[in-house]
C-alpha positions as CSV (number, residue, x, y, z in Angstrom):
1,X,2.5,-17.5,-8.3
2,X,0.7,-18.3,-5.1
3,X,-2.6,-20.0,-5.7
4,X,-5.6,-18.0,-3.8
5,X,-9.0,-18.9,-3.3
6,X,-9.7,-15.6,-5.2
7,X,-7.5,-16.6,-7.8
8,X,-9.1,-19.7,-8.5
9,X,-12.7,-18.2,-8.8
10,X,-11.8,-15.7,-10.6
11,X,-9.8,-17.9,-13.3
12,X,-13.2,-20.0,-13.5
13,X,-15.4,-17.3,-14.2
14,X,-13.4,-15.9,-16.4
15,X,-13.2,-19.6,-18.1
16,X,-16.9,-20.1,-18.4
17,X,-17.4,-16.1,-19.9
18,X,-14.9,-17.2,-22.5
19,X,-16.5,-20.7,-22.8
20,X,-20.1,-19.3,-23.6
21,X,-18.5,-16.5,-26.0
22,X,-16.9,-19.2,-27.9
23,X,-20.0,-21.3,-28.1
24,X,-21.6,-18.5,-29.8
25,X,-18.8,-18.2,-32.5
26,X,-18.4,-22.2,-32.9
27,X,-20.6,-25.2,-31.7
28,X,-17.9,-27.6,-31.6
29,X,-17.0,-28.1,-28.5
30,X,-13.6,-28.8,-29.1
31,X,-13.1,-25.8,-30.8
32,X,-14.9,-23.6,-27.3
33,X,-12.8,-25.0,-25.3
34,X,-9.5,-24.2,-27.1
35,X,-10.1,-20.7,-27.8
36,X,-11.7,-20.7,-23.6
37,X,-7.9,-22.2,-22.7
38,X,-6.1,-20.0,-25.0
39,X,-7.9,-16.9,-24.1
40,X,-8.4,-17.2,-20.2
41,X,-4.7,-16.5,-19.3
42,X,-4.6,-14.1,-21.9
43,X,-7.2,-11.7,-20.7
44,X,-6.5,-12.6,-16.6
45,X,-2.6,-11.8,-17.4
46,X,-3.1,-8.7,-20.1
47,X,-6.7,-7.4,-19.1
48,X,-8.2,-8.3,-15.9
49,X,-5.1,-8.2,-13.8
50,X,-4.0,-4.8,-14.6
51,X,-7.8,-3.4,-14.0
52,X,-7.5,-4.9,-10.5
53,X,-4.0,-3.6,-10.1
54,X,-5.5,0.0,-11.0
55,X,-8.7,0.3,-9.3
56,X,-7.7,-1.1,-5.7
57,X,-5.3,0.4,-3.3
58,X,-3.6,-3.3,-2.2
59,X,0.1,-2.6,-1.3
60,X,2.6,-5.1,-0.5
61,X,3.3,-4.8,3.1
62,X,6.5,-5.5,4.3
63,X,8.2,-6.2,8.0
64,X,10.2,-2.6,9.4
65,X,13.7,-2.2,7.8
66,X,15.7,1.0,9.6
67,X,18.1,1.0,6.5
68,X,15.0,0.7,4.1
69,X,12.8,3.2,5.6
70,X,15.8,5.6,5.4
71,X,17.1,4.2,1.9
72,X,13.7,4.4,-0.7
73,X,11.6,6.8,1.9
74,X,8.4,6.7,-1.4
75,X,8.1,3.5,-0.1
76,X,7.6,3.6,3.7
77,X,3.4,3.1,3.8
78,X,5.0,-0.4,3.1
79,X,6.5,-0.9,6.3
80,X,3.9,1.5,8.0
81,X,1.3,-1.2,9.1
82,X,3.9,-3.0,10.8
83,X,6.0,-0.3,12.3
84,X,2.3,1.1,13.9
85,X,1.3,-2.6,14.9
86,X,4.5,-3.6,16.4
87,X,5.0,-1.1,18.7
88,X,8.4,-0.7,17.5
89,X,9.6,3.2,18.8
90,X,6.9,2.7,21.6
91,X,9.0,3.7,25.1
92,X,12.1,4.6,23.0
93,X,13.5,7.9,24.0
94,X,14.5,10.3,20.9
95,X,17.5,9.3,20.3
96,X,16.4,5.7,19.7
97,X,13.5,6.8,17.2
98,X,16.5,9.1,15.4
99,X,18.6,6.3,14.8
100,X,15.8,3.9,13.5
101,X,13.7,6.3,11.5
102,X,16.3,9.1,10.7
103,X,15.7,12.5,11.7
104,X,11.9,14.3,11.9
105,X,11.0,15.5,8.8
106,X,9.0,18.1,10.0
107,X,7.3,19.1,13.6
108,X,3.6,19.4,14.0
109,X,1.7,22.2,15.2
110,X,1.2,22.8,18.8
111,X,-2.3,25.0,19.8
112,X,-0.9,25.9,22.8
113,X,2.4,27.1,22.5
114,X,1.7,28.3,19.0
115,X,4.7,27.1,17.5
116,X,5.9,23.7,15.9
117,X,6.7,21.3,18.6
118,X,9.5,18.7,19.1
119,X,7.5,16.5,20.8
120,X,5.5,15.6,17.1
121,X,7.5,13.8,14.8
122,X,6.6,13.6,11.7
123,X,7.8,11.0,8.5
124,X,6.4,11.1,5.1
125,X,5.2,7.5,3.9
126,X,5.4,8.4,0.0
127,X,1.8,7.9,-1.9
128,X,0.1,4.4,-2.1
129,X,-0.2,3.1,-6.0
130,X,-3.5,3.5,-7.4
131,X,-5.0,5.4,-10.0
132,X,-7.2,7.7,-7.8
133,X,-5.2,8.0,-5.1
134,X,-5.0,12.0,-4.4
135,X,-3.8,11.1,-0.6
136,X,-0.1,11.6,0.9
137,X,0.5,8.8,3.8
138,X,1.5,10.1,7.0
139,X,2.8,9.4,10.7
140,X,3.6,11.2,13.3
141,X,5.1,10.4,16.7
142,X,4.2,11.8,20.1
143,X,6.6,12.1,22.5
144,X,5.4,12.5,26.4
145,X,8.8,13.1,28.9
146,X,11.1,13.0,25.7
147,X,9.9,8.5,25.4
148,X,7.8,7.8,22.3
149,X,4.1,7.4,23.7
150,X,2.0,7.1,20.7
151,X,2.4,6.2,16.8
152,X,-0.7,8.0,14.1
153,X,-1.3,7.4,10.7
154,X,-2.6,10.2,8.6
155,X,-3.0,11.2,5.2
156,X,-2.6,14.6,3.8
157,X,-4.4,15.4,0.4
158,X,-1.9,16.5,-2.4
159,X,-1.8,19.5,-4.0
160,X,-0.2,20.1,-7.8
161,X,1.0,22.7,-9.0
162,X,-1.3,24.6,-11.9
């Protein structure tokens, strides 16, 4: 376990909270403090944790793997960030892109040819955990004289079947 600033404060708070709850049960102080150092771990580990883990949309992020992204594709919006950042396909004709990323999933709509265009490529990311999370991650891939010019994130919402 890595020790955060966060971490710390919110172990303390959670300390004192159990510390004052104790005094009110016992006056001993003794007794408050063993039931505070029992009990803090406890809740953080088997209350408080999980409620974070739920409510907030922190991911692991993770450096670009070609044989990941095309091995456990739910779990691309991990290497996302760092595929977009790095300018990894940036100036890579479509060939290159293929054999990194796989084939296109789909191509996006083109306006003016009114037709899906090969110049968009498109790569589901899978869905980020979280408990409200009703969006599908995203990015597509422009391609301007057949080299990769620019890298989007997106998010589609998702629809369930009724």
């Amino acid at each position: 376990m890595i020790l955060t600033t966060a971490f710390v404060i919110i172990i303390s708070v959670l300390f004192v909270l159990l510390w004052l709850f104790a005094r009110t049960i016992d006056k001993r102080i003794w007794v408050s403090g063993l039931i505070s150092l029992v009990l803090t771990p406890v809740i953080y580990f088997y209350v408080l944790y999980p409620l974070i883990n739920i409510f907030t949309d922190y991911h692991h992020e993770k450096y670009f793997d070609s044989e990941a992204w095309k091995g456990k594709p739910g779990l691309r919006y991990e290497m996302a960030d760092h595929l977009e950042t790095s300018e990894l396909v940036i100036n890579k004709s479509k060939n290159e892109v293929a054999q990194l990323l796989g084939k296109p999933e789909w191509f996006s709509w083109n306006d003016a040819i009114k037709a899906n265009d090969s110049n968009f490529w498109n790569y589901n990311l899978g869905i980020k955990p979280g408990a409200f999370n009703r969006m599908q991650e995203c990015i597509k891939i422009t391609f301007d004289a057949d080299k990769a010019s620019k890298v989007e994130h997106y998010q589609l919402e998702l629809k369930f079947d009724e």
